[in-house]
VOBA-1610 file (N, C-alpha, C; in pm, whole numbers, padded with zeros to 5 digits, always signed):
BEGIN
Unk+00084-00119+00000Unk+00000+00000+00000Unk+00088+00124+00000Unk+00035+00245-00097Unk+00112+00394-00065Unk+00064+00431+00045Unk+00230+00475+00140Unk+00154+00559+00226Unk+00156+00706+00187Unk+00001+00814+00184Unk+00075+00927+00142Unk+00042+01028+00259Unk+00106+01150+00249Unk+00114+01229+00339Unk+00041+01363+00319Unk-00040+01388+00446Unk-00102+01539+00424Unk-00070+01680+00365Unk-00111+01733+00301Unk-00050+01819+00273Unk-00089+01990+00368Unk+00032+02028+00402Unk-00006+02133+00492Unk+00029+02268+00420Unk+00011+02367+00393Unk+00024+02517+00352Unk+00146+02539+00392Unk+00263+02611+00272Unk+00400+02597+00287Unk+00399+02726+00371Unk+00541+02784+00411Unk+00575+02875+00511Unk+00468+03012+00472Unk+00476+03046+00337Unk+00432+03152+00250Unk+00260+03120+00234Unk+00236+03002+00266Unk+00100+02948+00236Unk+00096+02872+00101Unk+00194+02896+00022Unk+00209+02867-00089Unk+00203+02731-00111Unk+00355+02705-00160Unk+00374+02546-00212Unk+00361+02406-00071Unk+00249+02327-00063Unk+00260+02257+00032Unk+00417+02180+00104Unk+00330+02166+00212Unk+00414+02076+00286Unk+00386+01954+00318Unk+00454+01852+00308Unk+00427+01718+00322Unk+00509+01654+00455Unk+00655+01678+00405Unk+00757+01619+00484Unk+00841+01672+00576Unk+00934+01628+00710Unk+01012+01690+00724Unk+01175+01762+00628Unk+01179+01697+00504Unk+01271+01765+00435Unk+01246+01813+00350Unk+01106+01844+00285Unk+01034+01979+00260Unk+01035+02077+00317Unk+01009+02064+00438Unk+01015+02156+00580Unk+01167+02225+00567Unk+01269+02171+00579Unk+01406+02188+00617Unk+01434+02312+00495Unk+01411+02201+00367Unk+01412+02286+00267Unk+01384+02421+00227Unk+01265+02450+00306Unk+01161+02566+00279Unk+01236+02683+00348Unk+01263+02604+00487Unk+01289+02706+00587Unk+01479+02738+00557Unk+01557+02650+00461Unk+01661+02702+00441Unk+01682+02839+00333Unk+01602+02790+00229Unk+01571+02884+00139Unk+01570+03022+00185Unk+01441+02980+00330Unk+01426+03194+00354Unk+01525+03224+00423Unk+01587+03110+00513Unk+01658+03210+00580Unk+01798+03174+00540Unk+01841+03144+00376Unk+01948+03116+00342Unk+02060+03082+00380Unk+02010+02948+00494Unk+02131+02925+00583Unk+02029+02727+00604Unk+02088+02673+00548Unk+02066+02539+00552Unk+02110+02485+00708Unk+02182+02519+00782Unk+02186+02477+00931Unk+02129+02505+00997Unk+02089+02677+00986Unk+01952+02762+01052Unk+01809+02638+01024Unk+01788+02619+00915Unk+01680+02573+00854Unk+01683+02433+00960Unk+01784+02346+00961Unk+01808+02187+01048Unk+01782+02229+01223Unk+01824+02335+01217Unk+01829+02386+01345Unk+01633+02392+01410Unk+01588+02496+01343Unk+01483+02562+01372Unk+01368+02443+01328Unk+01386+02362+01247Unk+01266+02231+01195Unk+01304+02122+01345Unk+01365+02089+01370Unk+01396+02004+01472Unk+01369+02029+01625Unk+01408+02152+01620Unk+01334+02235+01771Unk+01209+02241+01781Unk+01100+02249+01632Unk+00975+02248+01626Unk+00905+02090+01639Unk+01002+02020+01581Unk+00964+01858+01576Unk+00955+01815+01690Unk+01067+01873+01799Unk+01092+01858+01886Unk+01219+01676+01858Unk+01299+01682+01747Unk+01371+01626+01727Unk+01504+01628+01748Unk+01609+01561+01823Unk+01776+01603+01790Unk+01847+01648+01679Unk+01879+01765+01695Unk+01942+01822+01553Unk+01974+01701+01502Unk+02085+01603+01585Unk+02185+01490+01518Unk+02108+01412+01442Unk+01999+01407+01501Unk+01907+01301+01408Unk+01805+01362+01282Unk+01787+01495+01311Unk+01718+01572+01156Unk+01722+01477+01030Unk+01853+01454+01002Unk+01911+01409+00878Unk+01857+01248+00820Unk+01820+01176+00931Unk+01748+01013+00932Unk+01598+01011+00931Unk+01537+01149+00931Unk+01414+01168+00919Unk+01322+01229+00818Unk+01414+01263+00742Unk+01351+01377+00605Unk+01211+01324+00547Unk+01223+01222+00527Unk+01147+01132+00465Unk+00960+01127+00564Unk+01018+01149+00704Unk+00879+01163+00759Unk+00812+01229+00751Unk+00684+01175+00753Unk+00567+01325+00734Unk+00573+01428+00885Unk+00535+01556+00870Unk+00527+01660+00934Unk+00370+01726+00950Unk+00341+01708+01075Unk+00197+01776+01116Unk+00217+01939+01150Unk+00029+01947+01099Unk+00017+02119+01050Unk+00050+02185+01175Unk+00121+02133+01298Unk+00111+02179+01426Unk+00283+02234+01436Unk+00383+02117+01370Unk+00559+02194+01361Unk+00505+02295+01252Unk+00447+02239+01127Unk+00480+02393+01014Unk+00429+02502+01087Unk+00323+02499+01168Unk+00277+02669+01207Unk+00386+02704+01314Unk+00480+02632+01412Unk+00552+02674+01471Unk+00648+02699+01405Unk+00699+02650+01317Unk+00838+02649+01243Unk+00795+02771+01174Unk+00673+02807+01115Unk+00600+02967+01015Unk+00659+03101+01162Unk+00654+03036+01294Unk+00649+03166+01394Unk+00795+03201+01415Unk+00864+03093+01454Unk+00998+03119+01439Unk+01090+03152+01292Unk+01032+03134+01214Unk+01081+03164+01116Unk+01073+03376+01078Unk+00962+03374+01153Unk+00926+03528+01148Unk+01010+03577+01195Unk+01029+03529+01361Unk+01101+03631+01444Unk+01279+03591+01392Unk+01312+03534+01313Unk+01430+03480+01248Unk+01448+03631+01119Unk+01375+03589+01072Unk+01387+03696+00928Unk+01334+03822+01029Unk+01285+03847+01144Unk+01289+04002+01209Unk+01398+04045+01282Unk+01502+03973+01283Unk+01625+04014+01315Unk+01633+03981+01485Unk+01580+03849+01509Unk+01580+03822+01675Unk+01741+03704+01645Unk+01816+03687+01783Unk+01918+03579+01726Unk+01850+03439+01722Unk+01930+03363+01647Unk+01865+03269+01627Unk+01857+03140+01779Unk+01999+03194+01894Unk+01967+03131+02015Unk+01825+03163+02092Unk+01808+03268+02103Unk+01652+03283+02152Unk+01567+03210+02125Unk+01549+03211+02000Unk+01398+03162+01882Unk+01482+03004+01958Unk+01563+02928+01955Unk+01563+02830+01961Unk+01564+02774+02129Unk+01576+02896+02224Unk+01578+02897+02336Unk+01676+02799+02438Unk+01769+02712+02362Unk+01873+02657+02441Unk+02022+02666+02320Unk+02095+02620+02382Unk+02219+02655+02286Unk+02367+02563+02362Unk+02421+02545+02265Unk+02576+02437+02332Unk+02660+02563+02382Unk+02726+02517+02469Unk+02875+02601+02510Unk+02952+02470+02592Unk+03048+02449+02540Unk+03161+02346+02528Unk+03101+02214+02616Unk+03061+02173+02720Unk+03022+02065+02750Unk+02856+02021+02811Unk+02830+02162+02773Unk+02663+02216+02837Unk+02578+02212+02695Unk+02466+02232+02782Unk+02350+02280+02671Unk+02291+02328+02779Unk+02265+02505+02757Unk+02190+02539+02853Unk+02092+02650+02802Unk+01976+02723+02889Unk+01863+02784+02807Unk+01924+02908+02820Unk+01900+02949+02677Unk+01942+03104+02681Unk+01801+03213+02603Unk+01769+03314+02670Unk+01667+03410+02604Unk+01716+03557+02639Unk+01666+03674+02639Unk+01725+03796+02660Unk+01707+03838+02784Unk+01742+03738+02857Unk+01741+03778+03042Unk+01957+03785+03019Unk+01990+03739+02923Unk+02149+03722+02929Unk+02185+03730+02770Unk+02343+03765+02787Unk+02371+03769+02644Unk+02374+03639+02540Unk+02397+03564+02480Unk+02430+03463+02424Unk+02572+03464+02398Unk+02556+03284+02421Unk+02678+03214+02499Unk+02790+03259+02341Unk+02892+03310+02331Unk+02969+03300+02170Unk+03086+03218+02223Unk+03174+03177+02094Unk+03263+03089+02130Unk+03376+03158+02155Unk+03405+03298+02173Unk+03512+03393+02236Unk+03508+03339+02426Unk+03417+03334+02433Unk+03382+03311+02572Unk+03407+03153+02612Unk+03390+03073+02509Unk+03409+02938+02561Unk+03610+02946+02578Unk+03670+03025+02537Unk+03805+02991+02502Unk+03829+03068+02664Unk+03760+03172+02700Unk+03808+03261+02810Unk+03810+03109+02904Unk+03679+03036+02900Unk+03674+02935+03003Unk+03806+02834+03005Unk+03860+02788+02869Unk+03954+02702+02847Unk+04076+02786+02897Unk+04148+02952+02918Unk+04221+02982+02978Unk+04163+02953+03118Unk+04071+03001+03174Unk+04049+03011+03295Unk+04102+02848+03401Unk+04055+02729+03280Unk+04091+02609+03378Unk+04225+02568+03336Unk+04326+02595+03242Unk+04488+02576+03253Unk+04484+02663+03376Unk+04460+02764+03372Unk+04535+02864+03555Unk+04480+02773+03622Unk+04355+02726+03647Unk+04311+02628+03779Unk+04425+02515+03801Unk+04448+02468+03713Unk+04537+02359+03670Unk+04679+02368+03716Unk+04742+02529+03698Unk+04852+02563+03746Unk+04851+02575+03883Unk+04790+02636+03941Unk+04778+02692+04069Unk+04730+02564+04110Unk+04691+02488+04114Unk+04709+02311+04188Unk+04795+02252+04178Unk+04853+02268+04095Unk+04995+02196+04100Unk+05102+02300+04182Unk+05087+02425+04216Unk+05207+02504+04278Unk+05163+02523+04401Unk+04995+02466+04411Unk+04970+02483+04605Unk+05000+02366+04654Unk+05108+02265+04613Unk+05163+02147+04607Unk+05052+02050+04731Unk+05073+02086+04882Unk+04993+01941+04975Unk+04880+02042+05031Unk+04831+02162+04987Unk+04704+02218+05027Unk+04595+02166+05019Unk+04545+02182+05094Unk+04421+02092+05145Unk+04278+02182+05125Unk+04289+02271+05143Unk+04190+02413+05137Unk+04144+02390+04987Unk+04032+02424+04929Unk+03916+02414+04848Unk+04004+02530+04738Unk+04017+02497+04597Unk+04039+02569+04530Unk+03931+02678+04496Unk+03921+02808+04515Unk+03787+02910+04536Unk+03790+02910+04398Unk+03671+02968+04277Unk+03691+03041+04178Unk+03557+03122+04151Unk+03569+03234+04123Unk+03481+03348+04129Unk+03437+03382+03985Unk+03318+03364+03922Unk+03274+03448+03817Unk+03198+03488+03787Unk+03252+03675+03762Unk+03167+03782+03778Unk+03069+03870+03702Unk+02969+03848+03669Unk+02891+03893+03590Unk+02839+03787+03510Unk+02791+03696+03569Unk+02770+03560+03499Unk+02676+03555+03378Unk+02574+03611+03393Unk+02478+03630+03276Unk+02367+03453+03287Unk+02414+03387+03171Unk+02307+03317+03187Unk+02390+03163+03301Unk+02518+03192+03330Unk+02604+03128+03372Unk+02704+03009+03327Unk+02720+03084+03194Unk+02812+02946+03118Unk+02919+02907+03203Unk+02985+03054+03173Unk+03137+03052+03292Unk+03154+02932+03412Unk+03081+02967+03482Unk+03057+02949+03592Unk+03031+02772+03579Unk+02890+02742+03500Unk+02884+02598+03475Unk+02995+02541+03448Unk+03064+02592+03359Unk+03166+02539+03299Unk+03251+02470+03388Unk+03344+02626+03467Unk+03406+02582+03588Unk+03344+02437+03667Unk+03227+02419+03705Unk+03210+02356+03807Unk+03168+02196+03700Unk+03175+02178+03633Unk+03174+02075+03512Unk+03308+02009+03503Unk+03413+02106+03487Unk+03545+02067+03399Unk+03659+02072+03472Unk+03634+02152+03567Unk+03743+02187+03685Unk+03844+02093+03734Unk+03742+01963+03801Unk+03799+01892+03837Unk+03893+01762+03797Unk+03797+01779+03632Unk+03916+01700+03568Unk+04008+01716+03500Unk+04002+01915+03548Unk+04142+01948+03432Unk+04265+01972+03536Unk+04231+01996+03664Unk+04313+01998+03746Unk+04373+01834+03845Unk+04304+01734+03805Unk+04300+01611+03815Unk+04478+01540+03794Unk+04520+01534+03691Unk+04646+01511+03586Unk+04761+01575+03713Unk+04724+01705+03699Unk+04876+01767+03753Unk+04846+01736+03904Unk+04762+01672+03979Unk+04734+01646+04134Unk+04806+01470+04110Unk+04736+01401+04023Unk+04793+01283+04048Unk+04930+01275+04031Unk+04988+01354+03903Unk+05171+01339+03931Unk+05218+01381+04031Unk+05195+01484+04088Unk+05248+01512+04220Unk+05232+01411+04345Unk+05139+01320+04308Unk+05164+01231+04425Unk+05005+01272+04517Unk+04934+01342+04532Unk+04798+01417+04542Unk+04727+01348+04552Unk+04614+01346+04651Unk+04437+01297+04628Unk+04425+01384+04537Unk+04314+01279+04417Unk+04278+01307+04299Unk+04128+01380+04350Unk+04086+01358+04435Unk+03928+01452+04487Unk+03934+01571+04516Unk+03985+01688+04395Unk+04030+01817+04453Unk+03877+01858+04459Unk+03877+01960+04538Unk+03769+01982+04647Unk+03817+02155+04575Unk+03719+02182+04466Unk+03651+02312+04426Unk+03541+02420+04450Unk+03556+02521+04471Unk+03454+02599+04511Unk+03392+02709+04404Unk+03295+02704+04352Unk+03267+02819+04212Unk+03174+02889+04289Unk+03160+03058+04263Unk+03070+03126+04327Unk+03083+03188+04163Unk+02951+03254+04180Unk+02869+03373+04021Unk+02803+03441+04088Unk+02872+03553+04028Unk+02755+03705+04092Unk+02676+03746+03969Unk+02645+03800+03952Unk+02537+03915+03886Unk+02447+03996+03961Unk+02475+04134+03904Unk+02357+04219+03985Unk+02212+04176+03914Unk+02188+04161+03804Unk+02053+04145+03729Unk+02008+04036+03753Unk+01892+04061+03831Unk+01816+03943+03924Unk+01772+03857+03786Unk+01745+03915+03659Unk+01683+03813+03548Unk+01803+03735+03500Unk+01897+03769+03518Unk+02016+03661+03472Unk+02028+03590+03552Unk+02000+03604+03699Unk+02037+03511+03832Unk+01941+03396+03775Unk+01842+03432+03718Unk+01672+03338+03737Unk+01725+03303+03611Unk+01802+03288+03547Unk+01843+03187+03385Unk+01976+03115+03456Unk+02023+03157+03493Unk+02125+03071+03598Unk+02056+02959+03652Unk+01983+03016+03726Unk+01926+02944+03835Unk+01889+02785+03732Unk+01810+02858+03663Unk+01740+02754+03560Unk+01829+02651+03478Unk+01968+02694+03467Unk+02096+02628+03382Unk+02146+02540+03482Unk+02148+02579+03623Unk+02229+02516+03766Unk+02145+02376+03788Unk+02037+02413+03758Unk+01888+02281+03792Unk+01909+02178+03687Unk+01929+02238+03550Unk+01959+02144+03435Unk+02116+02047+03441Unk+02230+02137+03505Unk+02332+02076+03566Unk+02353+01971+03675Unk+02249+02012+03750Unk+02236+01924+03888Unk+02171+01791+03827Unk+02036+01772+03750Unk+02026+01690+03673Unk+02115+01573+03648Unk+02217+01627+03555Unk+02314+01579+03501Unk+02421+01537+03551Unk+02460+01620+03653Unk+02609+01582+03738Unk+02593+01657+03853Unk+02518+01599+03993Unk+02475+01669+04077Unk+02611+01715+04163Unk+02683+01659+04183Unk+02818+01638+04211Unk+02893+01794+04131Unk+02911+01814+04015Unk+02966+01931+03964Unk+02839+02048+03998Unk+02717+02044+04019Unk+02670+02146+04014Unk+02621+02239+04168Unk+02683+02090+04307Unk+02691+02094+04416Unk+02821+02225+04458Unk+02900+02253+04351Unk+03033+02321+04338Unk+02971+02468+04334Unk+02890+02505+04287Unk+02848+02622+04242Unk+02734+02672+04313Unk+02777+02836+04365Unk+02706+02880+04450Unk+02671+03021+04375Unk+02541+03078+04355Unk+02530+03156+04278Unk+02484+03313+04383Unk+02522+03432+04385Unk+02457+03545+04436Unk+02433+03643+04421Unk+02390+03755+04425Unk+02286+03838+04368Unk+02367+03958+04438Unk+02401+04097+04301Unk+02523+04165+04389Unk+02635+04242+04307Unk+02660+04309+04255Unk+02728+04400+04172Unk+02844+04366+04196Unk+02927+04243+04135Unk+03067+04231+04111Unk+03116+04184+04224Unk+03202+04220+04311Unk+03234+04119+04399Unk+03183+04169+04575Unk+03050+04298+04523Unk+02978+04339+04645Unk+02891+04163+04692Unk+02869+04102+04582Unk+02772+03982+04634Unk+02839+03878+04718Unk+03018+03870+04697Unk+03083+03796+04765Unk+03058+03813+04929Unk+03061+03697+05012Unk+03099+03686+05168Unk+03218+03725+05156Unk+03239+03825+05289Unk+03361+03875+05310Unk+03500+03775+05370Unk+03414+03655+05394Unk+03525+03585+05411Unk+03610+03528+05286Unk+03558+03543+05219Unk+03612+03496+05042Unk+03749+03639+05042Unk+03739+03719+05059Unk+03860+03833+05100Unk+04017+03777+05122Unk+04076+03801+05030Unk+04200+03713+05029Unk+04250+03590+04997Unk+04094+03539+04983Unk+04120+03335+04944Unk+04060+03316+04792Unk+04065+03395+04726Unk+04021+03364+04587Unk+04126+03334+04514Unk+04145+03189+04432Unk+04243+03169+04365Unk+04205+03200+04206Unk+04097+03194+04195Unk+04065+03298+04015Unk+03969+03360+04050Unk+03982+03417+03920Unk+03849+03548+03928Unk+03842+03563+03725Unk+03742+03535+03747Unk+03726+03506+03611Unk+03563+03599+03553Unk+03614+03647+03455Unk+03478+03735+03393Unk+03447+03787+03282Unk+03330+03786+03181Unk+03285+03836+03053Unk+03231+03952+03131Unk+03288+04065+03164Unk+03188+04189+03150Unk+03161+04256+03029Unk+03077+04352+03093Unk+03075+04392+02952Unk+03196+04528+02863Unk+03172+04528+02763Unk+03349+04580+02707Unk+03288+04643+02600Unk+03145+04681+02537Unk+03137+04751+02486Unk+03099+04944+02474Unk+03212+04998+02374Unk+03173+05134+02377Unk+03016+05197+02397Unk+03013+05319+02440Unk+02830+05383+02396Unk+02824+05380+02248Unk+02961+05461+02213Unk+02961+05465+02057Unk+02943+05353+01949Unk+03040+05208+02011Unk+03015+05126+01940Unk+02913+05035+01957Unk+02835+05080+02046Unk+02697+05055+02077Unk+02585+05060+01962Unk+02596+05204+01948Unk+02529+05253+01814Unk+02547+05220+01715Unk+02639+05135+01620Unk+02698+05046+01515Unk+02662+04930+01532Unk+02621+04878+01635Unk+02648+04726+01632Unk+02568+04614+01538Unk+02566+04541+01538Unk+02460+04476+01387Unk+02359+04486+01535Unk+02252+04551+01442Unk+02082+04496+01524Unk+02075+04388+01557Unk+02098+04260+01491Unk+02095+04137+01569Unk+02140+04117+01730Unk+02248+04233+01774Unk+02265+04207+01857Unk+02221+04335+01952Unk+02220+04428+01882Unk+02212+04575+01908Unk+02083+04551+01978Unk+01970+04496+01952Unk+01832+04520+01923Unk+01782+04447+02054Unk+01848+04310+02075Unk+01826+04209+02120Unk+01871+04162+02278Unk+01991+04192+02274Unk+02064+04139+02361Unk+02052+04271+02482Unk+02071+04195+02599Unk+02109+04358+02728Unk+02175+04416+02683Unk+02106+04551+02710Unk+02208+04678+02694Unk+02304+04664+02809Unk+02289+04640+02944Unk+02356+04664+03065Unk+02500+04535+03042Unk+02463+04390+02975Unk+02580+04347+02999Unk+02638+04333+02833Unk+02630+04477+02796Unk+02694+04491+02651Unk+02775+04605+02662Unk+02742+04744+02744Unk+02788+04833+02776Unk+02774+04874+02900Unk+02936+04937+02943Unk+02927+04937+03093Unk+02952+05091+03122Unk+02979+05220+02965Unk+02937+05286+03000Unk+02995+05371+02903Unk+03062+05521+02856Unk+03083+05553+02747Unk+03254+05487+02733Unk+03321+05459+02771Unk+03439+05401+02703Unk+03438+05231+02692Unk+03370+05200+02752Unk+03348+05026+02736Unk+03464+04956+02807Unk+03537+05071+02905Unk+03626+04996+02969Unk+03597+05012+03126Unk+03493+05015+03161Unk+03477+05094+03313Unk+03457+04955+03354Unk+03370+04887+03332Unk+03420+04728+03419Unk+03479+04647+03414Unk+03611+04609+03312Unk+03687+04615+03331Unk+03800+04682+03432Unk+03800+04823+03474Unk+03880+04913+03496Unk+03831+04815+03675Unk+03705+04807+03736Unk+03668+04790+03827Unk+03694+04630+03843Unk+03726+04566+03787Unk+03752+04398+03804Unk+03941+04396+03834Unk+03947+04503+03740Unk+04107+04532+03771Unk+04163+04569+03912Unk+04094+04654+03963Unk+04119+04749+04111Unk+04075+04658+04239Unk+03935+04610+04216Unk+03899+04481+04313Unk+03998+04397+04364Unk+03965+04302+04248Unk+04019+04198+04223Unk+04162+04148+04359Unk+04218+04254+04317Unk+04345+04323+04467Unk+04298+04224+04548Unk+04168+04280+04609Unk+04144+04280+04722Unk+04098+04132+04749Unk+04072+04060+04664Unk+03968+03903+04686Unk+04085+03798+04644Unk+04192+03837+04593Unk+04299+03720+04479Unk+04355+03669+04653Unk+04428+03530+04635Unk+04482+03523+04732Unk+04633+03532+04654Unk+04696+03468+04766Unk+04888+03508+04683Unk+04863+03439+04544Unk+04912+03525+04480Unk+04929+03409+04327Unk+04797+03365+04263Unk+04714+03425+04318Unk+04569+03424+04195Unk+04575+03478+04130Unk+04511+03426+04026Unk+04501+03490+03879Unk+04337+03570+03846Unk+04354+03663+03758Unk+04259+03704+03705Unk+04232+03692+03572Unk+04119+03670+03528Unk+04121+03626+03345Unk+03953+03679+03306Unk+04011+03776+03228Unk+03920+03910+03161Unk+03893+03901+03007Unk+03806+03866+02982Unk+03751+03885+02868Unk+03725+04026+02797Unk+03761+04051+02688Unk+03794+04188+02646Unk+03795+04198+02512Unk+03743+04323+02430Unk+03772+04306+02306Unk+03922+04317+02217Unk+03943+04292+02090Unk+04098+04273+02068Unk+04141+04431+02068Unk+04094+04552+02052Unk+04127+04657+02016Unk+04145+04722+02176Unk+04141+04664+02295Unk+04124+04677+02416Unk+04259+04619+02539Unk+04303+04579+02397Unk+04434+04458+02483Unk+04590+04529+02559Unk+04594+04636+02483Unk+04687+04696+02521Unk+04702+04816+02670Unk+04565+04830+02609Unk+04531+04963+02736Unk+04467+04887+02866Unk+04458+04758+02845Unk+04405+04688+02976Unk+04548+04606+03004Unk+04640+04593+02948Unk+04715+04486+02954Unk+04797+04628+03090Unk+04850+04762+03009Unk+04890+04845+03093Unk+04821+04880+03216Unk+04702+04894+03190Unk+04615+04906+03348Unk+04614+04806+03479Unk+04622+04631+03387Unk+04711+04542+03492Unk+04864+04550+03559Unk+04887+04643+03455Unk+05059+04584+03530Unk+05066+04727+03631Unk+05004+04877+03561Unk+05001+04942+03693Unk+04960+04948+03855Unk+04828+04878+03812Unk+04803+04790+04003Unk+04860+04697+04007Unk+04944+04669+03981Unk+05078+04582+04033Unk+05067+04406+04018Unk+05038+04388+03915Unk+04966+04233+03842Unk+05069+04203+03847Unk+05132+04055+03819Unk+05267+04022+03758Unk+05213+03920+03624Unk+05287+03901+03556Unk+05293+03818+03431Unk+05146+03837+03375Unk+05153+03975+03384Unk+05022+04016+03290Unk+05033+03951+03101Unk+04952+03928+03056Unk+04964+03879+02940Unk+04825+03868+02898Unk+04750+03916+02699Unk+04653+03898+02699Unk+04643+03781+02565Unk+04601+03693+02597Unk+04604+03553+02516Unk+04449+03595+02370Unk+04496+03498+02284Unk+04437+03510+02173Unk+04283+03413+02170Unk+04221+03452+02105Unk+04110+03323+02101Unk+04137+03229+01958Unk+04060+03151+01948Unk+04046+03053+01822Unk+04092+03112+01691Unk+04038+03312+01649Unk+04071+03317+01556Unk+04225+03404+01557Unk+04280+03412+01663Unk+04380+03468+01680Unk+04395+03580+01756Unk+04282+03632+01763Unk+04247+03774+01819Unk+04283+03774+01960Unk+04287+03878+02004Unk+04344+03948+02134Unk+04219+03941+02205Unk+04195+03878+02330Unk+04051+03819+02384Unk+04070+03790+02552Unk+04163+03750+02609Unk+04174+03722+02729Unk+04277+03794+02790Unk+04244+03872+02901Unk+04360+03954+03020Unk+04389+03798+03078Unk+04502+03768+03119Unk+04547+03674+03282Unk+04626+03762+03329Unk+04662+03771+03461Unk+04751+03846+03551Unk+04767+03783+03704Unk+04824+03791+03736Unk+04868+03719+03873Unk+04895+03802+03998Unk+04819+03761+04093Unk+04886+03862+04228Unk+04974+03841+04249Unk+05050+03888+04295Unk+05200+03855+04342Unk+05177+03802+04515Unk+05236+03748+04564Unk+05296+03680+04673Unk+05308+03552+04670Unk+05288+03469+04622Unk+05372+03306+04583Unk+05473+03280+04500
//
């Protein structure tokens, strides 16, 4: 027997729809991006991207095309396409992202990959310490950073504990501030999806509500071995340029921190002093045109082995700097 398939009114109303790789098809066309298209049909199917590709052939009810017709709108209206799809990867996560926080980019996944070599170092040079490696990150947003840390930490600092001769159970501590109570509440929501998954890494992470390192307990004062942070780094001016996609969409507050785009920065720099313990590091996310005048602003409050590392495409992207006393 044929089996045949309904036909549903294409995106335009136009040319029907039958299948899911009609569907894919349709929706690559408008939004001239064939991964967009795999992306946005599968979220509506409620299918694994990975698996899109083993399904073309199935029929599709008039219930994904009218969702896949809504997202497709706010797609071609210039919303990002993490929103419309409402969760998104960042290196070992999948967590929900909407405009309570910026979206996760892969400049930021690399800040995380500096951030755990320093974890990594500084365990191997606090040689038979027993005390909880602290790590602080500030301005968390929807809390990649932060997940990350409390995900990966322990097995990147794992290696250099067992050569030394070390219990391999290093005993980590992650705290995330944000003042914007709506980023705390997408955190919150990413920490629950973590605990899920690895209750154990997400037991690591303590989240609080608090303008930079005002949200910290004062006993954290001196015992922070990183301090790690995406603030925000954009100009007012280059505010006004920015592609609408992001311009339009994303917080203004953790995009610009005020007319030079270096004021929180300038304030993670001056802190920081005060929370690093001997030989903590700090690791600042920053734009590449920003590297020089922050690299000098570390070494004047008295950083040592200031240095600003490149990301994936080469670019100038990460401050590290070190307190001095170890």
């Amino acid at each position: 027997m044929i089996t045949t398939h309904p036909d549903h009114p294409g995106l335009d109303h136009d040319a029907p729809i039958r299948t899911v790789g009609q569907l894919v098809a349709s929706v690559s066309t408008r939004l001239h991006s064939e991964n967009e298209g795999r992306w946005i049909v599968a979220q509506a199917a409620t299918i694994a991207p990975a698996r899109i590709l083993t399904v073309l052939d199935d029929p599709v009810s008039a219930e994904t095309v009218e969702a896949v017709r809504v997202m497709v709108q706010r797609r071609t209206a210039g919303e990002p396409l993490q929103y419309i799809l409402g969760t998104w990867s960042f290196r070992d996560l999948e967590v929900n992202v909407d405009p309570r926080a910026l979206v996760p980019r892969p400049e930021t996944e690399q800040v995380v990959e500096v951030a755990l070599i320093e974890l990594q170092r500084l365990s191997r040079e606090r040689g038979e310490a027993t005390d909880p490696l602290v790590a602080v990150d500030l301005g968390t947003g929807s809390g990649v950073i932060a997940l990350s840390l409390a995900l990966e930490a322990v097995d990147a600092v794992r290696p250099s504990s067992a050569s030394a001769g070390k219990a391999t159970d290093i005993e980590i501590a992650v705290w995330a501030t944000d003042v914007s109570l709506p980023a705390l509440e997408l955190a919150r929501i990413n920490l629950a999806g973590l605990a899920r998954r690895d209750a154990a890494a997400a037991s690591r992470l303590t989240l609080a509500e608090g303008s930079w390192f005002d949200a910290l307990p004062p006993r954290l004062a001196g015992h922070v071995h990183l301090v790690v942070s995406n603030p925000p780094y954009v100009s007012a001016a280059e505010w006004t340029v920015l592609d609408p996609e992001v311009r339009d969409h994303e917080p203004h507050n953790a995009l610009v921190p005020g007319e030079s785009g270096l004021e929180a920065i300038e304030i993670l720099v001056d802190q920081a002093r005060s929370w690093l313990a001997p030989g903590g590091v700090l690791v600042v996310e920053l734009a590449p045109h920003q590297a020089a005048t922050v690299l000098s602003l570390a070494e004047r409050a008295g950083y040592l082995d200031a240095d600003v590392l490149p990301d994936l495409a080469g670019r100038a992207r990460a401050l590290t700097a070190r307190w001095p006393g170890a």
